[in-house]
N, C-alpha and C positions, 0 to 999 in steps of 0.2 A: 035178483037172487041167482047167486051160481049153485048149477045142481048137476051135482057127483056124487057117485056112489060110493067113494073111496075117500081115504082121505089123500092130499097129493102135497110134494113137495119139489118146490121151483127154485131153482138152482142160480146163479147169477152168476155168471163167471166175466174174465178181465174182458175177452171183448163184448161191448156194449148192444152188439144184436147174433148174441151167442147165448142159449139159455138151457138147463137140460133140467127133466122132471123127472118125477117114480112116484112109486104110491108104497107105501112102508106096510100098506093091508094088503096092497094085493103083487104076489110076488113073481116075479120077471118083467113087471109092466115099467119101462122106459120109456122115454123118446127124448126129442130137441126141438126148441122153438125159437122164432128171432124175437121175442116178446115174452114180455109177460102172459097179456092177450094172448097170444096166439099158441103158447103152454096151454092157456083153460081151455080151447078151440079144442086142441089136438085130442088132450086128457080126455075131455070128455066125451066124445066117441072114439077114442082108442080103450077106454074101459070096457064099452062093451063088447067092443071086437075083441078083447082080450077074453072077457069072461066066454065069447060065443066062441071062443076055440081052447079057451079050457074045458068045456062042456062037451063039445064035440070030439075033444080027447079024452075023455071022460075021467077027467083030473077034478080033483077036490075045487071047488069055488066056494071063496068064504062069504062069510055074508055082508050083505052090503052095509055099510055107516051105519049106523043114528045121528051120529054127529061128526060129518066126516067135517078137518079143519085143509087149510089149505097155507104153507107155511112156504115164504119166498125169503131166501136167506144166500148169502155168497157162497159160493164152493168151495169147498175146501182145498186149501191152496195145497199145492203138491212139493215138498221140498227136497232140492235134489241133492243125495250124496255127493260132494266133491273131495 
């Protein structure tokens, strides 16, 4: 069982050990990983260091899941004006 507090989504972009996540519930939390795996590694203790320094700045923490999902989908491609 993967267990997080948030829900989180895993980003896949064109290169193949290039990956970037966020969580849609809890808002500024970012990061990058060279996996899948190692997105759920990151995620899940960067959620609480994220929540432990919203709290210490004494900013709104929302509450955590009931049923947080976890959605790994390609990025969205960037198209460039020419």
């Amino acid at each position: 069982m993967i267990e997080l507090a948030y829900s989180l989504v895993i980003e896949a972009t064109e290169d193949p050990t290039f990956f970037t996540f966020y969580s849609p519930e809890l808002e500024g939390f970012t990061g990058v990983g060279s996996s899948v795996e190692d997105c759920l590694y990151k995620a899940r203790w960067g959620m609480e260091e994220h929540v432990s320094l919203l709290r210490e700045r004494k900013l709104p923490v929302p509450l955590q899941s009931d049923d947080p999902r976890i959605v790994i989908q390609n990025a969205k491609r960037v198209s460039s004006a020419a």
